[in-house]
C-alpha positions as CSV (number, residue, x, y, z in Angstrom):
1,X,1.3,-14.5,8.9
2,X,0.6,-12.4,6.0
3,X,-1.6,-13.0,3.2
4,X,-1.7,-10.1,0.1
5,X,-5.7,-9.4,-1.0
6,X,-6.8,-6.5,-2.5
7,X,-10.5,-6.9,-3.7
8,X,-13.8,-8.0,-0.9
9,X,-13.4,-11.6,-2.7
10,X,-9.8,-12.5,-2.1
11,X,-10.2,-11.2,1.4
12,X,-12.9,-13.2,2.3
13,X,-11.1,-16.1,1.3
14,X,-8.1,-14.7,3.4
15,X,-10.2,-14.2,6.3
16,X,-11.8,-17.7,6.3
17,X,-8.2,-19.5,6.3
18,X,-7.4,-17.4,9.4
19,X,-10.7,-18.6,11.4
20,X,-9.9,-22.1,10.3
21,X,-6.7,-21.8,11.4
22,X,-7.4,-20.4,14.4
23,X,-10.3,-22.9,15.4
24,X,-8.2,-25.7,14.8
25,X,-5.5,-24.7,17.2
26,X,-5.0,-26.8,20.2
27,X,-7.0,-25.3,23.7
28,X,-3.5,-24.8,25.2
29,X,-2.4,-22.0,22.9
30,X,-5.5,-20.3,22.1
31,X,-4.5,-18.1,24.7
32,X,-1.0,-17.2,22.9
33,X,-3.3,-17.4,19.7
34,X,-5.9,-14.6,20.4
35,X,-2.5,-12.3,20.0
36,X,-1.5,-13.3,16.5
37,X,-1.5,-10.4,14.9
38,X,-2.0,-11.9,11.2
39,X,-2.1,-9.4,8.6
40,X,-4.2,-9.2,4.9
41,X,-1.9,-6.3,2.8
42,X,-3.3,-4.6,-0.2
43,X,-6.5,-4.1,1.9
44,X,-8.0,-1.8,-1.2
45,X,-11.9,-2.8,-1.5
46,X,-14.1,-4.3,0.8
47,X,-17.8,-4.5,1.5
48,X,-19.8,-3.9,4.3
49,X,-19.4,-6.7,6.5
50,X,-15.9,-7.3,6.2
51,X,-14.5,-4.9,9.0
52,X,-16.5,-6.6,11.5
53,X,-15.3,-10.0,10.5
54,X,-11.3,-7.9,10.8
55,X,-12.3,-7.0,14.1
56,X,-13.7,-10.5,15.7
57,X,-10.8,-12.0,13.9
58,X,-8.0,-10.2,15.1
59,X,-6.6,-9.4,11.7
60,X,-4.7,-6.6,10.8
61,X,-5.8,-4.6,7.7
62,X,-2.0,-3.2,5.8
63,X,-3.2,-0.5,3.4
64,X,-1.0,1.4,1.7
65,X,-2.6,5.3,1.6
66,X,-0.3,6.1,-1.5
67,X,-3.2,3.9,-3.5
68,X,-5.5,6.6,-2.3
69,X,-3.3,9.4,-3.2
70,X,-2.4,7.7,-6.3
71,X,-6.2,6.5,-7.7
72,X,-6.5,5.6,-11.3
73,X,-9.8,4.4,-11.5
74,X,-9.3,0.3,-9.8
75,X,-12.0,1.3,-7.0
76,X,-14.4,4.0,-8.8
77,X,-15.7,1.8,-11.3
78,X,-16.5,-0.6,-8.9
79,X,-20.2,-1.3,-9.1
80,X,-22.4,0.9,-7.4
81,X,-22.7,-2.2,-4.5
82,X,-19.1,-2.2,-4.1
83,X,-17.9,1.1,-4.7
84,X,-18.5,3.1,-1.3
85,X,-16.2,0.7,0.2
86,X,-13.0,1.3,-2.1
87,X,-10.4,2.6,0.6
88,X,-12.2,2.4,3.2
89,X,-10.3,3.3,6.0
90,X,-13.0,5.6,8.0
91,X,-15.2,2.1,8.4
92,X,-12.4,-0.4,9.3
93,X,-11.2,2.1,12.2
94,X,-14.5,2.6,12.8
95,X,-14.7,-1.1,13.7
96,X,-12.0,-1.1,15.6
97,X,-9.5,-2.8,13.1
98,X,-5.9,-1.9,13.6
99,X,-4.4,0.0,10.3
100,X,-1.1,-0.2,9.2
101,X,-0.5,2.3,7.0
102,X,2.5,2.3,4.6
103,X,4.5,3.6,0.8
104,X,4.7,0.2,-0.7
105,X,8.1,1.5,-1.5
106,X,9.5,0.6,-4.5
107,X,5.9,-0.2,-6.5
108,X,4.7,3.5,-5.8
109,X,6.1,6.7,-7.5
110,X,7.0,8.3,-4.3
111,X,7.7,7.5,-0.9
112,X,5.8,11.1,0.9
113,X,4.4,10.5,4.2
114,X,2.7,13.7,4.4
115,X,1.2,13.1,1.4
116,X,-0.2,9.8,2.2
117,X,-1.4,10.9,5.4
118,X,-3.2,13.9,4.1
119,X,-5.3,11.4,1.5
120,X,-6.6,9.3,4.6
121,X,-7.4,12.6,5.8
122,X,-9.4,13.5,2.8
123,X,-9.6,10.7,0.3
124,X,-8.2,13.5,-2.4
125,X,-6.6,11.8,-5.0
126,X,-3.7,13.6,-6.9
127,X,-5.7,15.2,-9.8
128,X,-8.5,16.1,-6.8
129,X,-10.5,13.7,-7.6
130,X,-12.5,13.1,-4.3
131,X,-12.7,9.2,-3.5
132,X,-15.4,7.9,-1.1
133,X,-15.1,10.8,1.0
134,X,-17.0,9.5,4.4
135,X,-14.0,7.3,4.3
136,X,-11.7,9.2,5.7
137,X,-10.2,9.1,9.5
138,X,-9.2,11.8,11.4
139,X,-5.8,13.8,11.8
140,X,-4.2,11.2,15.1
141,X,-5.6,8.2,13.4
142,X,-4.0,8.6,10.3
143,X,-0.5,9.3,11.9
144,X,-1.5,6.4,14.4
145,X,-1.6,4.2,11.0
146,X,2.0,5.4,9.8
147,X,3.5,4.6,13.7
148,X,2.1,3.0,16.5
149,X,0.0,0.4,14.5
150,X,2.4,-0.5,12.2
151,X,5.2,-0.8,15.4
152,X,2.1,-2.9,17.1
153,X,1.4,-4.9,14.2
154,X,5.2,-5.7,14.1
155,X,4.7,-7.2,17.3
156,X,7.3,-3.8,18.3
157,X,5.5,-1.5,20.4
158,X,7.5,-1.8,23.2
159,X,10.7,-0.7,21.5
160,X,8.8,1.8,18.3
161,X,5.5,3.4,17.4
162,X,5.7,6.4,19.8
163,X,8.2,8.7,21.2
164,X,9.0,7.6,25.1
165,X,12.3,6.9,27.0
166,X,14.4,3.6,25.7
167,X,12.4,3.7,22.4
168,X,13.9,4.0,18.7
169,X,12.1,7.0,17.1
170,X,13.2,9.1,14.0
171,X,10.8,12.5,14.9
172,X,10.2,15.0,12.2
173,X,8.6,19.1,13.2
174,X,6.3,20.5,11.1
175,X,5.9,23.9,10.2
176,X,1.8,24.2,11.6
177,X,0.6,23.2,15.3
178,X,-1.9,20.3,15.5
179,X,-4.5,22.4,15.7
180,X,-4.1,24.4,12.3
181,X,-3.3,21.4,10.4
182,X,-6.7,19.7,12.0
183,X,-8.5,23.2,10.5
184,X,-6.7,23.6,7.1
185,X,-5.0,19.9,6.3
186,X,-1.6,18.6,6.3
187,X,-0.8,18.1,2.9
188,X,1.2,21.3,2.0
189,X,2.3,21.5,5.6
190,X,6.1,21.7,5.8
191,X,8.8,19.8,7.1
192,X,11.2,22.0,9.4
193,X,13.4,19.2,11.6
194,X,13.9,15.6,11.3
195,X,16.0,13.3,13.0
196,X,17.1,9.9,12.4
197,X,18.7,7.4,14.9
198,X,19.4,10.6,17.5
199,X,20.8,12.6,14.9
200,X,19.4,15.7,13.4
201,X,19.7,14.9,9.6
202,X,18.0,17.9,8.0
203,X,16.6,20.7,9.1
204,X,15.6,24.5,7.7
Protein backbone atom coordinates (compact mmCIF):
# COMPACT_ATOMS: atom_id res chain seq x y z
CA UNK A 1 0.00 0.00 0.00
CA UNK A 2 0.82 3.55 -0.69
CA UNK A 3 -0.32 6.47 0.99
CA UNK A 4 0.94 10.28 -0.49
CA UNK A 5 2.04 12.64 2.80
CA UNK A 6 4.24 15.38 2.52
CA UNK A 7 4.32 17.41 5.82
CA UNK A 8 5.33 15.59 9.73
CA UNK A 9 1.33 15.79 10.36
CA UNK A 10 -0.10 13.83 7.45
CA UNK A 11 2.58 11.28 8.00
CA UNK A 12 1.85 10.69 11.32
CA UNK A 13 -1.54 10.02 10.48
CA UNK A 14 -0.15 7.65 7.64
CA UNK A 15 2.04 6.00 9.97
CA UNK A 16 -0.61 5.31 12.59
CA UNK A 17 -3.12 3.54 9.95
CA UNK A 18 -0.15 1.30 9.02
CA UNK A 19 0.47 0.04 12.90
CA UNK A 20 -3.29 -0.34 13.09
CA UNK A 21 -3.41 -2.22 10.31
CA UNK A 22 -0.66 -4.16 11.03
CA UNK A 23 -1.72 -5.02 14.73
CA UNK A 24 -4.93 -6.09 13.67
CA UNK A 25 -3.77 -8.79 11.27
CA UNK A 26 -4.48 -12.28 12.15
CA UNK A 27 -1.21 -14.29 14.05
CA UNK A 28 -0.96 -16.51 10.91
CA UNK A 29 0.18 -13.86 8.56
CA UNK A 30 2.09 -11.59 10.69
CA UNK A 31 4.93 -13.48 9.41
CA UNK A 32 4.05 -12.67 5.64
CA UNK A 33 3.07 -9.16 7.18
CA UNK A 34 6.52 -8.07 8.68
CA UNK A 35 7.56 -7.93 4.73
CA UNK A 36 4.96 -5.52 3.50
CA UNK A 37 6.77 -3.10 2.22
CA UNK A 38 4.07 -0.13 2.54
CA UNK A 39 5.13 3.06 1.24
CA UNK A 40 4.30 7.02 2.41
CA UNK A 41 5.39 9.22 -1.13
CA UNK A 42 5.98 12.90 -0.92
CA UNK A 43 8.09 12.16 2.18
CA UNK A 44 9.13 16.15 2.19
CA UNK A 45 9.13 17.30 6.11
CA UNK A 46 9.42 15.40 9.09
CA UNK A 47 10.36 15.79 12.68
CA UNK A 48 12.62 14.15 14.81
CA UNK A 49 10.89 11.14 15.80
CA UNK A 50 9.43 10.12 12.75
CA UNK A 51 12.35 8.04 11.15
CA UNK A 52 12.41 5.86 13.99
CA UNK A 53 8.67 5.19 13.91
CA UNK A 54 9.69 4.43 9.60
CA UNK A 55 12.05 2.09 10.78
CA UNK A 56 10.06 -0.09 13.61
CA UNK A 57 7.33 0.09 11.15
CA UNK A 58 8.66 -1.20 8.16
CA UNK A 59 7.61 1.68 5.98
CA UNK A 60 9.18 2.78 3.05
CA UNK A 61 9.96 6.59 2.84
CA UNK A 62 9.41 7.59 -1.46
CA UNK A 63 11.07 11.00 -1.78
CA UNK A 64 11.51 12.58 -4.77
CA UNK A 65 15.31 14.39 -4.66
CA UNK A 66 14.06 16.71 -7.65
CA UNK A 67 12.05 18.64 -4.63
CA UNK A 68 15.46 19.21 -3.23
CA UNK A 69 17.01 20.34 -6.34
CA UNK A 70 13.98 22.16 -7.17
CA UNK A 71 13.27 24.15 -3.55
CA UNK A 72 11.04 27.21 -3.57
CA UNK A 73 10.78 27.96 -0.14
CA UNK A 74 7.75 24.92 1.05
CA UNK A 75 10.46 23.60 3.74
CA UNK A 76 12.62 26.84 4.67
CA UNK A 77 10.00 28.76 6.23
CA UNK A 78 9.15 26.02 8.15
CA UNK A 79 9.32 27.02 11.80
CA UNK A 80 12.49 26.98 13.40
CA UNK A 81 11.09 23.47 15.25
CA UNK A 82 10.35 22.00 12.09
CA UNK A 83 12.69 23.24 9.68
CA UNK A 84 16.03 21.08 10.20
CA UNK A 85 13.97 18.22 9.13
CA UNK A 86 12.73 19.52 5.54
CA UNK A 87 14.37 16.69 3.21
CA UNK A 88 15.70 14.94 5.40
CA UNK A 89 17.23 12.14 3.87
CA UNK A 90 20.76 12.04 5.97
CA UNK A 91 18.35 11.14 9.23
CA UNK A 92 15.90 8.57 7.68
CA UNK A 93 19.00 6.56 6.29
CA UNK A 94 20.51 7.22 9.28
CA UNK A 95 17.64 5.20 10.91
CA UNK A 96 17.82 2.70 8.70
CA UNK A 97 14.67 3.54 6.62
CA UNK A 98 14.82 2.27 3.05
CA UNK A 99 14.67 5.38 0.42
CA UNK A 100 13.20 5.31 -2.74
CA UNK A 101 14.37 7.95 -4.55
CA UNK A 102 12.57 9.11 -7.82
CA UNK A 103 11.69 12.40 -10.80
CA UNK A 104 8.03 12.50 -10.08
CA UNK A 105 7.92 12.62 -13.80
CA UNK A 106 5.62 14.58 -15.33
CA UNK A 107 4.95 17.17 -12.14
CA UNK A 108 8.81 18.11 -12.16
CA UNK A 109 10.49 20.28 -14.84
CA UNK A 110 13.03 17.73 -15.60
CA UNK A 111 13.58 14.18 -15.43
CA UNK A 112 17.92 14.43 -14.60
CA UNK A 113 19.14 11.74 -12.46
CA UNK A 114 22.46 13.09 -11.97
CA UNK A 115 21.03 16.08 -10.99
CA UNK A 116 18.82 14.68 -8.41
CA UNK A 117 21.47 12.54 -7.02
CA UNK A 118 23.98 15.23 -6.65
CA UNK A 119 21.20 17.32 -4.37
CA UNK A 120 20.94 14.32 -1.83
CA UNK A 121 24.57 14.64 -2.02
CA UNK A 122 24.59 18.18 -1.13
CA UNK A 123 21.19 19.54 -0.39
CA UNK A 124 22.12 22.46 -3.17
CA UNK A 125 19.19 23.77 -4.49
CA UNK A 126 19.24 25.14 -8.19
CA UNK A 127 19.86 28.82 -7.40
CA UNK A 128 22.66 27.30 -4.61
CA UNK A 129 20.68 27.85 -2.04
CA UNK A 130 22.07 25.29 0.61
CA UNK A 131 19.04 23.31 2.29
CA UNK A 132 19.57 21.55 5.65
CA UNK A 133 22.89 20.60 4.72
CA UNK A 134 23.62 17.70 7.62
CA UNK A 135 20.92 16.12 5.58
CA UNK A 136 22.65 14.84 3.09
CA UNK A 137 23.77 10.95 2.43
CA UNK A 138 26.61 9.94 0.95
CA UNK A 139 27.72 9.14 -2.87
CA UNK A 140 26.45 4.90 -2.78
CA UNK A 141 23.50 5.78 -0.75
CA UNK A 142 22.11 8.24 -2.98
CA UNK A 143 22.52 5.90 -6.15
CA UNK A 144 21.27 3.01 -3.74
CA UNK A 145 17.99 5.41 -3.52
CA UNK A 146 17.61 5.76 -7.44
CA UNK A 147 18.21 1.54 -7.86
CA UNK A 148 18.23 -1.06 -5.50
CA UNK A 149 15.70 0.51 -3.04
CA UNK A 150 13.34 1.44 -5.26
CA UNK A 151 13.75 -2.32 -7.24
CA UNK A 152 13.38 -3.56 -3.27
CA UNK A 153 10.57 -1.45 -2.53
CA UNK A 154 8.90 -2.85 -5.69
CA UNK A 155 9.11 -6.06 -4.15
CA UNK A 156 11.80 -6.61 -7.54
CA UNK A 157 15.10 -7.11 -6.30
CA UNK A 158 15.52 -10.31 -7.55
CA UNK A 159 15.01 -9.39 -11.18
CA UNK A 160 16.35 -5.11 -10.91
CA UNK A 161 18.20 -2.76 -8.63
CA UNK A 162 21.73 -3.99 -9.31
CA UNK A 163 23.73 -5.18 -12.26
CA UNK A 164 24.17 -9.28 -11.80
CA UNK A 165 23.63 -12.22 -14.24
CA UNK A 166 19.63 -12.84 -15.29
CA UNK A 167 18.84 -9.23 -14.13
CA UNK A 168 17.14 -6.28 -16.31
CA UNK A 169 19.59 -3.32 -15.95
CA UNK A 170 19.80 -0.19 -18.26
CA UNK A 171 23.79 0.92 -17.05
CA UNK A 172 24.96 4.36 -17.91
CA UNK A 173 29.35 5.26 -17.65
CA UNK A 174 30.32 8.33 -16.46
CA UNK A 175 32.99 10.40 -17.35
CA UNK A 176 34.84 10.49 -13.47
CA UNK A 177 35.79 7.29 -11.36
CA UNK A 178 34.04 6.86 -8.03
CA UNK A 179 36.54 8.20 -6.24
CA UNK A 180 36.71 11.80 -8.02
CA UNK A 181 33.21 12.24 -8.02
CA UNK A 182 33.20 11.29 -4.03
CA UNK A 183 36.05 14.37 -3.87
CA UNK A 184 34.56 16.93 -6.31
CA UNK A 185 30.53 15.83 -6.72
CA UNK A 186 28.55 14.38 -9.37
CA UNK A 187 26.56 17.03 -10.53
CA UNK A 188 28.46 18.27 -13.66
CA UNK A 189 29.90 14.81 -14.08
CA UNK A 190 29.25 13.53 -17.59
CA UNK A 191 27.39 10.86 -19.22
CA UNK A 192 29.69 8.84 -21.76
CA UNK A 193 27.60 5.32 -22.38
CA UNK A 194 24.25 4.18 -21.72
CA UNK A 195 22.36 1.25 -22.45
CA UNK A 196 18.91 0.26 -22.46
CA UNK A 197 17.39 -3.18 -22.54
CA UNK A 198 21.12 -4.72 -23.88
CA UNK A 199 21.41 -2.08 -26.32
CA UNK A 200 23.79 0.63 -26.36
CA UNK A 201 21.47 3.72 -27.07
CA UNK A 202 23.85 6.62 -26.81
CA UNK A 203 27.08 7.03 -26.32
CA UNK A 204 30.02 9.93 -26.94
Amino acid sequence: MAINAIGDVAMIIALNAYECALTMLPVVIIATACDHRHRIERVEAVHSRLPECFAHLGVVATMQSCFTFWEEGDVIPLERGSAPWGHAWGALQRAGVVLANGSNTPVAPDVAPLQEIAATMTHTAYNSRHIVPYQVIGLMDAIRSYTWDNADAAFAERDQGEPAPGRYADISGLSESRQEIELQGIAHVGVVMTSAGGTVVYEQ
